[in-house]
PATOR-507966 format. One record per residue: residue in one letter; x, y, z of N, C-alpha, C, O, CB in turn. Coordinates in pm, whole numbers, plus 50000, padded with zeros to 5 digits. Each point is the difference from the previous one (the first is absolute). Glycine has a CB too. Layout:
! residues N
   residuo     nxx     nyy     nzz    caxx    cayy    cazz     cxx     cyy     czz     oxx     oyy     ozz    cbxx    cbyy    cbzz
         a       X       Y       Z       X       Y       Z       X       Y       Z       X       Y       Z       X       Y       Z
...
END
This chain:
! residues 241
   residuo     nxx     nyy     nzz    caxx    cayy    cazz     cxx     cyy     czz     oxx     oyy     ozz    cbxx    cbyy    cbzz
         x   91237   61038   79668   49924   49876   50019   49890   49990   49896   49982   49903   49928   50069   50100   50319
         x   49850   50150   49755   49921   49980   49887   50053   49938   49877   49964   49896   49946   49935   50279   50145
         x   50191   49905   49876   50088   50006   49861   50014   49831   49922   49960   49944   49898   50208   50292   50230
         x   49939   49720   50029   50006   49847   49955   49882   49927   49980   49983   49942   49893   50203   50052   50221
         x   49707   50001   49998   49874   49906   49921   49909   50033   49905   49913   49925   49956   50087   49999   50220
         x   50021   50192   49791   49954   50035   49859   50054   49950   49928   49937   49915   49937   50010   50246   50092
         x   50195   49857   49935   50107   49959   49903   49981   49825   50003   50009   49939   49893   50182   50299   50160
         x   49786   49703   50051   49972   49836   49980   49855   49959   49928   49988   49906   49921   50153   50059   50311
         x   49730   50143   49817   49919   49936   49947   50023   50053   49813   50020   49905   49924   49813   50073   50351
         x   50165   50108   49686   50053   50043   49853   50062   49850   49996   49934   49896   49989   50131   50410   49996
         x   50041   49703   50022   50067   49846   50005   49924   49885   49943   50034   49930   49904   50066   50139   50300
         x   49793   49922   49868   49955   49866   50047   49869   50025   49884   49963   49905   49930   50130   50047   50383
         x   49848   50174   49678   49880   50078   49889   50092   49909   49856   49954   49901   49944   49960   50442   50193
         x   50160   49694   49844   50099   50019   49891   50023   49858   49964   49965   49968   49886   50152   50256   50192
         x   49929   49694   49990   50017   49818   50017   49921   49959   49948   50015   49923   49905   50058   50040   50273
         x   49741   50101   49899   49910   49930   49985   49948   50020   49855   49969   49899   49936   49999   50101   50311
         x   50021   50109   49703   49989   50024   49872   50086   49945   49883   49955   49979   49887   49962   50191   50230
         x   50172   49817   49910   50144   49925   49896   49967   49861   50005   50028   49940   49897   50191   50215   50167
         x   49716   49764   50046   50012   49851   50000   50116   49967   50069   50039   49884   49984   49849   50087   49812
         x   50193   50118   50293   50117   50008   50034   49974   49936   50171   49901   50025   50070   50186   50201   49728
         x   50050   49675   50246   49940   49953   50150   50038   50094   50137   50118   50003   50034   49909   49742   49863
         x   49914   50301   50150   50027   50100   50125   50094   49920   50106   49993   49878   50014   49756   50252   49961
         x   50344   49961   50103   50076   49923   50058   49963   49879   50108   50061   49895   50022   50047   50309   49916
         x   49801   49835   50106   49947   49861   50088   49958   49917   49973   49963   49923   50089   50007   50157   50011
         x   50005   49876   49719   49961   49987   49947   50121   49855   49929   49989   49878   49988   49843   50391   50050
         x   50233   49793   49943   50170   50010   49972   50073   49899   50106   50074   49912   49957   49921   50366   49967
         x   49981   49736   50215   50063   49963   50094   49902   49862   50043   50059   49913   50064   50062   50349   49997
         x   49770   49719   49914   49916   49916   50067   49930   49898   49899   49938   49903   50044   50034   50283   50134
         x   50038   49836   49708   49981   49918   49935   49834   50017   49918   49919   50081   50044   50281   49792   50126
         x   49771   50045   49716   49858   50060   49933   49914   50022   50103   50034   49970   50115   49974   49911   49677
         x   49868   50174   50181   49905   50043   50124   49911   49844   50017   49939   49977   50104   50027   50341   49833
         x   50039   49567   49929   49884   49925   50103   50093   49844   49973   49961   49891   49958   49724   50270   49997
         x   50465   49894   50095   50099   49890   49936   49970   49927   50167   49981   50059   50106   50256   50076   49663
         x   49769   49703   50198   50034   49905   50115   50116   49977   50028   50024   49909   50079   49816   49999   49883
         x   50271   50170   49978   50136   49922   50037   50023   50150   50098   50108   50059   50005   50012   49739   49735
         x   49807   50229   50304   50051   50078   50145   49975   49905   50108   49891   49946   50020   50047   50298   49914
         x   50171   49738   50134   49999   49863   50085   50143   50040   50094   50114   49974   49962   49762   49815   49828
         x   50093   50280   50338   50156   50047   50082   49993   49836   50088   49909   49926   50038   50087   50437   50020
         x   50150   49635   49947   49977   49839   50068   50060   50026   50171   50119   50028   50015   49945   49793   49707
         x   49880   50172   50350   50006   50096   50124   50042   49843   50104   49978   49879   49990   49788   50391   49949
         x   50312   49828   50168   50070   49867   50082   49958   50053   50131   50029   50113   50039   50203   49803   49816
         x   49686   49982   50223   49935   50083   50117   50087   49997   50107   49963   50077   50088   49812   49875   49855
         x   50352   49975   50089   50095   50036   50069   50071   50144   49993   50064   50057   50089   49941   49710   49896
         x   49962   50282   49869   50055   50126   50001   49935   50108   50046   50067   50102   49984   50033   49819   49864
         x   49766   50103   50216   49942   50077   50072   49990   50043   50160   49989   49926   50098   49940   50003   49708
         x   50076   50173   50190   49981   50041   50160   49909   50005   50064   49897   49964   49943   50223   50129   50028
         x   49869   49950   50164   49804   49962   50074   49981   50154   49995   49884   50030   50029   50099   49724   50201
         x   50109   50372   49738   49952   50107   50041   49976   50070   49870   50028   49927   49905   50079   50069   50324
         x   49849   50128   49734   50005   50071   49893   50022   50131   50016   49910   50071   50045   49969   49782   49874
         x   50275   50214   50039   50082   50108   50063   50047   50070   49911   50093   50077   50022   49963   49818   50146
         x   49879   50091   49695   50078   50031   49880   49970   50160   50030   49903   50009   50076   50070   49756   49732
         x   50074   50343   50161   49987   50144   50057   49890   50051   49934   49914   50068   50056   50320   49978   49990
         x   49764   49915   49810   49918   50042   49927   49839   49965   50010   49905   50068   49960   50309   49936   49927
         x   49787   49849   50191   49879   49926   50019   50011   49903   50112   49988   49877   50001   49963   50150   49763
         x   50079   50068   50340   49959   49936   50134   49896   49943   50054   49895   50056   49969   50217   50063   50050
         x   49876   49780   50057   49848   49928   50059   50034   50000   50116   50057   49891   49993   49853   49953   49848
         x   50105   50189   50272   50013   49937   50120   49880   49958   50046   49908   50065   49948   50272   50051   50097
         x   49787   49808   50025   49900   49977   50058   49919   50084   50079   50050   50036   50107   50058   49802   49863
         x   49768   50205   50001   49928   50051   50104   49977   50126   49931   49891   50046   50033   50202   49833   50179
         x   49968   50190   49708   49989   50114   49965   49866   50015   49898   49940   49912   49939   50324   50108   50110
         x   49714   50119   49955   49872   50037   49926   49991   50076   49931   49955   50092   50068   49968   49859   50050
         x   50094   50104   49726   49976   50120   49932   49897   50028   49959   49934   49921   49932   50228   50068   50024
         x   49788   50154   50080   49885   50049   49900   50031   50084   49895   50086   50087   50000   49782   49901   50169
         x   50047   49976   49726   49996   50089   49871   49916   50075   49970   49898   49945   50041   50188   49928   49891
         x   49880   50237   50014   49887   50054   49946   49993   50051   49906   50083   50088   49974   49878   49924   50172
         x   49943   49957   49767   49989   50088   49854   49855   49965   49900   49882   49989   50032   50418   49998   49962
         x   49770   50000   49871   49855   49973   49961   49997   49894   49865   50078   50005   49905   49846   50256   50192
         x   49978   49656   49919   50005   49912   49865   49892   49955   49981   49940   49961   50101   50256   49973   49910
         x   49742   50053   49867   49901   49996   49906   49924   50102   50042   49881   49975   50019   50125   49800   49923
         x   50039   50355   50080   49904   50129   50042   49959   50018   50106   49918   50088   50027   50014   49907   49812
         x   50113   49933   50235   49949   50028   50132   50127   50009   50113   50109   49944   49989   49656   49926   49935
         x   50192   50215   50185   50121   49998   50117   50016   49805   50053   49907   49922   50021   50006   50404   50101
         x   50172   49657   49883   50043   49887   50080   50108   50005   50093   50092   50073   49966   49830   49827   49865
         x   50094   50019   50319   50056   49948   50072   50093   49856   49980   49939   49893   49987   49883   50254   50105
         x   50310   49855   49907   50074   49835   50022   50017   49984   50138   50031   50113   50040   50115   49875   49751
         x   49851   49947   50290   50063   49944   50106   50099   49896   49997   49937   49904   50044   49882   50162   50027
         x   50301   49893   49904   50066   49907   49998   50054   49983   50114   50037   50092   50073   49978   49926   49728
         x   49996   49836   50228   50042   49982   50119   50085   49828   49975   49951   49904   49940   49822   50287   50199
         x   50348   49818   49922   50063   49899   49995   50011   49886   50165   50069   50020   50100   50049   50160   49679
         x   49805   49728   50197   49962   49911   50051   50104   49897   50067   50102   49994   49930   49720   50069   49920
         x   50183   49869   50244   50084   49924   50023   49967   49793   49960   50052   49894   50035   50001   50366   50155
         x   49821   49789   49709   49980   49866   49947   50050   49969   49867   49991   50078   49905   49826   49925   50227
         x   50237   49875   49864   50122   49966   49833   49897   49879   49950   49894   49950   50036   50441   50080   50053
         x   49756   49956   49811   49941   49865   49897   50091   49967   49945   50076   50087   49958   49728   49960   49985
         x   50222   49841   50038   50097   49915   49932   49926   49971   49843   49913   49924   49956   50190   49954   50301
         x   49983   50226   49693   50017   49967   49837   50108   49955   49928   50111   50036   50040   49761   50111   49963
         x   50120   49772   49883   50098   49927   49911   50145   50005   50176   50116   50041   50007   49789   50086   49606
         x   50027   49828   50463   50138   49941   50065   50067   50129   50140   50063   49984   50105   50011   49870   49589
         x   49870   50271   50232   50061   50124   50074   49821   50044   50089   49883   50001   49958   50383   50111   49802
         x   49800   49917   50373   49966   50050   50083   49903   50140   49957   50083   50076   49950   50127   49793   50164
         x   49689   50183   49883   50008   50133   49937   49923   50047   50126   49940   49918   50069   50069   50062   49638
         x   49991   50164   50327   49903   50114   50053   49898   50075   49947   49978   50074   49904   50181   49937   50182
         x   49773   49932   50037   49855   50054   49936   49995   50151   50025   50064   50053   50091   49798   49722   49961
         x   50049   50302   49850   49983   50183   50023   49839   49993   49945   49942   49970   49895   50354   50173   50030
         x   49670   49902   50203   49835   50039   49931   49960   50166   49954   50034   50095   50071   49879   49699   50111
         x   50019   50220   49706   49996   50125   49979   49839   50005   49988   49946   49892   49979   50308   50151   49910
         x   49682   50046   50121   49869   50010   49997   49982   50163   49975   50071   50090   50042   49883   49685   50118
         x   49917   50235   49750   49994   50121   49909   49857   50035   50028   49910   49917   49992   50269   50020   49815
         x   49807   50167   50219   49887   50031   50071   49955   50155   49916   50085   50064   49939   50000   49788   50323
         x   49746   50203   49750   49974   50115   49968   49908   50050   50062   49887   49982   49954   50189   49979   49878
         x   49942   50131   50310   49897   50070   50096   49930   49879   50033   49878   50005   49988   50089   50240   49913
         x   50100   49619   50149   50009   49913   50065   49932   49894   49906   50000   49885   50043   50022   50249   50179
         x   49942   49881   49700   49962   49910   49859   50101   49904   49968   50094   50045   49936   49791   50142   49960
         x   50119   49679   50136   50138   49909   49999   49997   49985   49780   49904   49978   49926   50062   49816   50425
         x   50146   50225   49624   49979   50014   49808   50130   49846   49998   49983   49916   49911   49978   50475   49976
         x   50133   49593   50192   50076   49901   49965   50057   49956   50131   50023   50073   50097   50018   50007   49668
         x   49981   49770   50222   50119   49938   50108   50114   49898   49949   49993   49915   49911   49815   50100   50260
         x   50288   50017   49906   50096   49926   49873   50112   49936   50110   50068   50064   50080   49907   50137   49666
         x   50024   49678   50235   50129   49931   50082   50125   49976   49887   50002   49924   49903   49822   49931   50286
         x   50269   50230   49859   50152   49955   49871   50099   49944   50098   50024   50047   50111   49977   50176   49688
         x   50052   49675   50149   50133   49921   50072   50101   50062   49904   50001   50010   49877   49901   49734   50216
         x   50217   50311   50041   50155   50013   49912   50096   49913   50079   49952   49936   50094   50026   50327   49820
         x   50130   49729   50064   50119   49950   50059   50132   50061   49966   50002   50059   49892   49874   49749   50114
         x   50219   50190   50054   50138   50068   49957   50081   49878   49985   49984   49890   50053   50005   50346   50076
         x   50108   49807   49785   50114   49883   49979   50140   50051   50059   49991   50108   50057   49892   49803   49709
         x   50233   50035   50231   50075   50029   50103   50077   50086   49917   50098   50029   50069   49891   49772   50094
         x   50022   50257   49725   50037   50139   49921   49899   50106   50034   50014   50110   49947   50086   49765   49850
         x   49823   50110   50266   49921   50094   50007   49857   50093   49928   49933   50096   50040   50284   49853   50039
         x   49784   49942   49766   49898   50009   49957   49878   49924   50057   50003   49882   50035   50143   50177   49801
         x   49734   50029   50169   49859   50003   50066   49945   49947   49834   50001   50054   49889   49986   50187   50360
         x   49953   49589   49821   49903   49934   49869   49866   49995   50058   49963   49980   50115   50215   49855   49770
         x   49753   50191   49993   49790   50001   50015   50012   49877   49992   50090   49960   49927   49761   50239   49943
         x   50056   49693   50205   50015   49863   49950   49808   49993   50028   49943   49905   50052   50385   49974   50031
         x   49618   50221   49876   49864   49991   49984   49885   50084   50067   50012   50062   50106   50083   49738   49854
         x   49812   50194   49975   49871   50122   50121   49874   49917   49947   49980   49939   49894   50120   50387   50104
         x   49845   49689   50083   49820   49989   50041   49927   50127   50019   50012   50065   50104   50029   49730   50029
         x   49861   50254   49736   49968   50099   50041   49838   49984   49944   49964   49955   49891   50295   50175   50123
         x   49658   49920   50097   49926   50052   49974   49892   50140   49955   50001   50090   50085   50116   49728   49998
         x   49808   50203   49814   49991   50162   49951   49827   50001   50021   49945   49938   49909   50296   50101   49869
         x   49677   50011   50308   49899   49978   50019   49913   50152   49926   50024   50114   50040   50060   49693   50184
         x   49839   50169   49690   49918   50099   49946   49813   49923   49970   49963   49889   49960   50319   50240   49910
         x   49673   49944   50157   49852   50020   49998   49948   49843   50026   49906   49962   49930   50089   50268   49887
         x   50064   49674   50284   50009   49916   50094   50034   49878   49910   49973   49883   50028   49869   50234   50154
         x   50199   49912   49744   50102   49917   49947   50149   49980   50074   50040   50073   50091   49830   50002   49704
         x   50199   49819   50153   50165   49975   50064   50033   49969   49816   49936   49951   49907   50069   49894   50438
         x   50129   50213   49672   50098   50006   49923   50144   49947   50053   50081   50061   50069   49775   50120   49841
         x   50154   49654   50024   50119   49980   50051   50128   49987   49887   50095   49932   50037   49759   49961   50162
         x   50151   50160   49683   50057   49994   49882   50170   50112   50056   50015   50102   50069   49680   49858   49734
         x   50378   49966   50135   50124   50031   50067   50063   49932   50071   50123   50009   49996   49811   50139   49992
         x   49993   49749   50114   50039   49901   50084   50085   49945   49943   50009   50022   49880   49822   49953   50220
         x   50269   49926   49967   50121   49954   49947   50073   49958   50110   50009   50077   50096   49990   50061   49713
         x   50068   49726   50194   50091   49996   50095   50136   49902   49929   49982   49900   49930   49805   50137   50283
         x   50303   50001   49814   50141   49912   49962   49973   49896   49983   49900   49976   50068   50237   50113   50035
         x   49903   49805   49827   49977   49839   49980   49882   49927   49973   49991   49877   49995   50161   50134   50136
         x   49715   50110   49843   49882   49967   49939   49954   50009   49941   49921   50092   50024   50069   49899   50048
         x   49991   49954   49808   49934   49985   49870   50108   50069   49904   49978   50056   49892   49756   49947   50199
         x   50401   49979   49984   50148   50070   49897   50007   50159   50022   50063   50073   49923   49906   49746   49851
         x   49942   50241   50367   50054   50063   50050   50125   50016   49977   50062   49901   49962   49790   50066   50143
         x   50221   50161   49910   50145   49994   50049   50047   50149   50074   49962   50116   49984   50092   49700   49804
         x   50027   50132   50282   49972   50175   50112   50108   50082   49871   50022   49972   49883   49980   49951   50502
         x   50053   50200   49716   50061   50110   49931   50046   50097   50079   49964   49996   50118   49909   49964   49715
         x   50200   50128   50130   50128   50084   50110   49919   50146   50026   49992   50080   49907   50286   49815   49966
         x   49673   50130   50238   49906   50110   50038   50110   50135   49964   49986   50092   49921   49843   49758   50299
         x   50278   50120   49867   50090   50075   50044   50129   49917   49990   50002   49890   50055   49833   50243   50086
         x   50287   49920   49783   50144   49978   49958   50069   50026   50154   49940   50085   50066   50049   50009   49643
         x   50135   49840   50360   50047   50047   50068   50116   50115   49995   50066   50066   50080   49830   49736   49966
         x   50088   50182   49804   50072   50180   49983   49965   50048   49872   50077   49989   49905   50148   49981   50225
         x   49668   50081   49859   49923   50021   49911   50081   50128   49872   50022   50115   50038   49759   49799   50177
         x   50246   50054   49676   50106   50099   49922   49930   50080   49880   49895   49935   50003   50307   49891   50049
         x   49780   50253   49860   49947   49999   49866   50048   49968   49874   50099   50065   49966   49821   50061   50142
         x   50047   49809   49828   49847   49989   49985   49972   49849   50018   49969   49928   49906   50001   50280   49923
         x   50048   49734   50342   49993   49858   49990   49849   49978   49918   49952   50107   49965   50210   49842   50278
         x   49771   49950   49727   49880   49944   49942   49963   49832   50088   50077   49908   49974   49999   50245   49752
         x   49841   49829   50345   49942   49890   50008   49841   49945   50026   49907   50077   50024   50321   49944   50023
         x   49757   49826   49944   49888   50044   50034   49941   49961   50188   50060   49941   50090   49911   50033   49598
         x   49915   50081   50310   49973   49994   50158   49904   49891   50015   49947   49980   50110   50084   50271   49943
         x   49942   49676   49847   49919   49893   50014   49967   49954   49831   50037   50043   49891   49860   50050   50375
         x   49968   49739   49802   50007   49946   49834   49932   49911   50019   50030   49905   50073   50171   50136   49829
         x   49670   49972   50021   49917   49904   50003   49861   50054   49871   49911   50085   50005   50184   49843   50300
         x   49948   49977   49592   49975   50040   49853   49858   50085   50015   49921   49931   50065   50207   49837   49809
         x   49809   50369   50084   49880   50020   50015   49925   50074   50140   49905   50078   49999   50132   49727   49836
         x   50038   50144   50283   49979   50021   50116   50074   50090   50002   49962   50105   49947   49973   49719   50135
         x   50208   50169   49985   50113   50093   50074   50118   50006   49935   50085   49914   50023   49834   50037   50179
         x   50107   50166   49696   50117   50028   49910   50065   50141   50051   50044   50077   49916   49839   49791   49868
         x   50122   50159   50331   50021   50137   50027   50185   50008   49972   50071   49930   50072   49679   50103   50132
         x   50290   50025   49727   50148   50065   49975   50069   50138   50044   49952   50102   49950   49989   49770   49875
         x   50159   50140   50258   50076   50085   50010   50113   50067   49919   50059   49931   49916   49855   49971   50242
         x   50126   50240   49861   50079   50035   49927   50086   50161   50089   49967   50119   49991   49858   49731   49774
         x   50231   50118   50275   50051   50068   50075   50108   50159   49935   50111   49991   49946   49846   49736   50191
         x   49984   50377   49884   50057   50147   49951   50030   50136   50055   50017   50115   49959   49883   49785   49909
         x   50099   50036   50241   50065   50143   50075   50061   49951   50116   49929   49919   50059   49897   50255   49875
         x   50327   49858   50138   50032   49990   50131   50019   50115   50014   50041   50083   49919   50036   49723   50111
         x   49877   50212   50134   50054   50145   50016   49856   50148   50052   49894   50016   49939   50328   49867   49820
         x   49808   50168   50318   49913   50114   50013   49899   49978   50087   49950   49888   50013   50098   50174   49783
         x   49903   50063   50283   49875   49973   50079   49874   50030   49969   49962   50046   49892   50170   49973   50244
         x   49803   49957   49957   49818   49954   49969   49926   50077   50162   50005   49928   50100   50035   49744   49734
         x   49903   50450   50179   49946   49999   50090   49833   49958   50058   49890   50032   49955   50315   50101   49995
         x   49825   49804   50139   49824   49909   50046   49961   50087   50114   50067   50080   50065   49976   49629   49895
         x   49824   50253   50050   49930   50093   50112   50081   49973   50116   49943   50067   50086   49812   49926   49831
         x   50361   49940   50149   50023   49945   50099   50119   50053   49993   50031   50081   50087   49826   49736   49934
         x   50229   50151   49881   50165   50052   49981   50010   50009   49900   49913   49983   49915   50195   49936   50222
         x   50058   50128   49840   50054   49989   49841   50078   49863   49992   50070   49961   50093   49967   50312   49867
         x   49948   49668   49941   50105   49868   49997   50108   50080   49879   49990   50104   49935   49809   49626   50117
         x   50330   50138   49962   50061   50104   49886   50075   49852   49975   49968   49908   50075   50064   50420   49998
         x   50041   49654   49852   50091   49901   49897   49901   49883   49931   50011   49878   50009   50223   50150   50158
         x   49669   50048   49763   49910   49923   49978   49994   49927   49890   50104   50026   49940   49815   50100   50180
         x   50004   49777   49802   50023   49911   49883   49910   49990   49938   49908   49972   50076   50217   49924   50002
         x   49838   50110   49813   49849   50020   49942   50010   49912   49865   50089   50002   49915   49855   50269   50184
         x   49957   49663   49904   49968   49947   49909   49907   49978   49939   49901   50020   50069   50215   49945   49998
         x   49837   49970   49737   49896   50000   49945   49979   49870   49977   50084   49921   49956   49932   50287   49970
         x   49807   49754   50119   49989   49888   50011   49867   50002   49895   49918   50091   49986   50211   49858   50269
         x   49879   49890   49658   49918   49955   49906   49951   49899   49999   50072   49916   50054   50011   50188   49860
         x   49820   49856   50047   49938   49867   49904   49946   50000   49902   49937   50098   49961   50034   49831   50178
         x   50039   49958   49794   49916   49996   49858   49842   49983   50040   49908   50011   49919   50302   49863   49934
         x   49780   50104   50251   49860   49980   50020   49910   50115   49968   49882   50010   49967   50187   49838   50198
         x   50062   50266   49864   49910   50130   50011   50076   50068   49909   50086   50071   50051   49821   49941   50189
         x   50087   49988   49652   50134   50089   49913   49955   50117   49970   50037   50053   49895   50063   49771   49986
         x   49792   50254   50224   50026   50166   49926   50054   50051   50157   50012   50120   50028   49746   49942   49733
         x   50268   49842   50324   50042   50049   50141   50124   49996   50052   50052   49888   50005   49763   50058   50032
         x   50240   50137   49999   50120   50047   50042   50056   50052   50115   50043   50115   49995   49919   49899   49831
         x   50046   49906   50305   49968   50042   50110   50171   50080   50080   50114   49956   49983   49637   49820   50014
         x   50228   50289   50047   50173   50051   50093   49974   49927   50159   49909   49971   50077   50142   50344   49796
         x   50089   49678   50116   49999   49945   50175   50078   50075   50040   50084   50037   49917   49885   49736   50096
         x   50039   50267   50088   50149   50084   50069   50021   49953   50193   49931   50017   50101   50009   50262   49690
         x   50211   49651   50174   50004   49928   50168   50106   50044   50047   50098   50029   49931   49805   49759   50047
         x   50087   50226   50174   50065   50101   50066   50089   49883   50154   49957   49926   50089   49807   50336   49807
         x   50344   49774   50067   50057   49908   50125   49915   49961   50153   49904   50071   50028   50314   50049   49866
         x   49802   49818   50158   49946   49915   50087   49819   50055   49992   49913   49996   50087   50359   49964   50082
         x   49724   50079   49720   49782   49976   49987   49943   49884   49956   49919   49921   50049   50049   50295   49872
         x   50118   49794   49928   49947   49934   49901   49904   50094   49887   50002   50122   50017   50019   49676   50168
         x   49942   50178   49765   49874   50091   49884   49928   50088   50105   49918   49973   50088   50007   49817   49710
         x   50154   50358   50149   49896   50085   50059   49903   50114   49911   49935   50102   50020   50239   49858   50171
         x   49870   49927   49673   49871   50145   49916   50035   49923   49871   50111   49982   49950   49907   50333   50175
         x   49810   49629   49817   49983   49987   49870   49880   50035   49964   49887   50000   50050   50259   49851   49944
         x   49912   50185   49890   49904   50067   49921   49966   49957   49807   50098   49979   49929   49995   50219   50286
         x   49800   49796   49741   50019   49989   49853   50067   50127   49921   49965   50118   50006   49828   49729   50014
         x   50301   50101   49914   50052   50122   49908   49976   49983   49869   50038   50078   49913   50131   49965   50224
         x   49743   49820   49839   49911   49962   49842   49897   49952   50026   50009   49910   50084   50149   50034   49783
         x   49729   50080   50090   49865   49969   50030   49924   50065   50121   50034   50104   50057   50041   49696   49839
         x   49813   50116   50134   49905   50066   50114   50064   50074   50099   50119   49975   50022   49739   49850   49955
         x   50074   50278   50099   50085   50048   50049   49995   49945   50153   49892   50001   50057   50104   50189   49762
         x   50129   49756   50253   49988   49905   50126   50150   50074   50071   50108   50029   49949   49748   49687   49935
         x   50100   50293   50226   50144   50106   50109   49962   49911   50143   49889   49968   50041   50106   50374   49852
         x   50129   49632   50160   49965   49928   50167   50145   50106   50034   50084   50047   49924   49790   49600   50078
         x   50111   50362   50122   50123   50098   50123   49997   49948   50089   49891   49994   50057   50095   50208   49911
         x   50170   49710   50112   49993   49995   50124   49970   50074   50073   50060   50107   49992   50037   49793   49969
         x   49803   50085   50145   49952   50169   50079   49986   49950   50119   49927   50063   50077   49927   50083   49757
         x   50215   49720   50221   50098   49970   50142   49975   49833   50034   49905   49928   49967   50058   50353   50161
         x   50151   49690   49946   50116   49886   50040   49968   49972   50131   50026   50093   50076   50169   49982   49787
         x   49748   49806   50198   50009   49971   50130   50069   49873   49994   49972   49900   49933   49830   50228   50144
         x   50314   49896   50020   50078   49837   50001   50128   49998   49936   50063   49895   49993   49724   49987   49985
END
């Protein structure tokens, strides 16, 4: 597992130095191109979200723990039974809130939806980042506003080296996937998961950052971490619901 995401970021080191386009890069089109435009049919969506890789059921709650910008932090995510109707599709709301020795640092409302293949789309988040009593709402974004456009969180059969992106909104929300490992387990304070899928996720927003995801059947993301830049680690460390 090491081996391979080493061998991708070299890859991607190597691209970037040549002027050369990295595969997600490749698959999704220039980084601040407008002709990314998925033309989405809201009859083709479902009310539930079951994809294995990125389940929502309602009601459920994950915590995370780890650390970012130097300090220990807490996620709470919790998937809500309140939706919003974006560009036409139904979406589910998930609140996540980020906390430090009860110090609230972020709150963030993201809408997804599933389509009836089984790919899980971002069709936007509201987030707030609160530091030294300031609010930070940069990132915000929702589908169909201001040329918003959502993006595929999670593939319903996710392969390597698929490439897409997970959202799009010029400046704001360019986050890209790139998918490089199926296969193998991951042990969490709680259990071992095993047939797991890991992937490296980017933006130009942030181009010395290089983040891993790794998702584990019926969890969803149970461990990311930076594997370029600052150093940032979260662990599922338990599931109610």
């Amino acid at each position: 597992m090491r081996t391979k995401v080493l061998a991708a970021l070299a890859a991607v080191t190597m691209a970037g130095s040549l002027g050369l386009v990295v595969p997600w890069a490749a698959a999704t089109g220039a980084p601040h191109s407008s002709g990314y435009e998925p033309v989405l049919n809201p009859a083709n969506f479902v009310h539930s979200i079951t994809n294995p890789y990125f389940p929502l059921p309602a009601g459920r709650t994950l915590i995370y723990r780890g650390i970012r910008d130097g300090v220990t932090q807490t996620d709470v995510v919790h998937v809500t039974a309140q939706t919003r109707v974006l560009e036409g599709i139904t979406a589910t709301a998930v609140s996540d809130v980020a906390t430090h020795k009860g110090t609230l640092l972020e709150k963030t409302t993201d809408w997804y939806a599933q389509d009836k293949q089984g790919n899980v789309w971002y069709l936007g988040e509201r987030t707030a980042a609160f530091s030294g009593g300031h609010i930070d709402h940069s990132g915000s974004w929702l589908a169909g506003v201001h040329d918003g456009e959502p993006g595929i969180v999670m593939k319903a059969n996710p392969q390597i080296p698929d490439a897409y992106r997970q959202e799009f909104l010029v400046g704001q929300a360019e986050d890209t996937a790139w998918i490089v490992n199926r296969g193998g387990s991951l042990k969490l304070p709680f259990k071992v998961v095993h047939h797991v899928v890991t992937s490296l996720e980017f933006t130009v927003l942030e181009p010395t950052v290089i983040d891993q995801k790794i998702y584990a059947p019926g969890l969803g993301i149970v461990k990311e971490q930076a594997v370029h830049g600052p150093q940032e680690i979260a662990t599922l460390v338990g599931v109610h619901g």
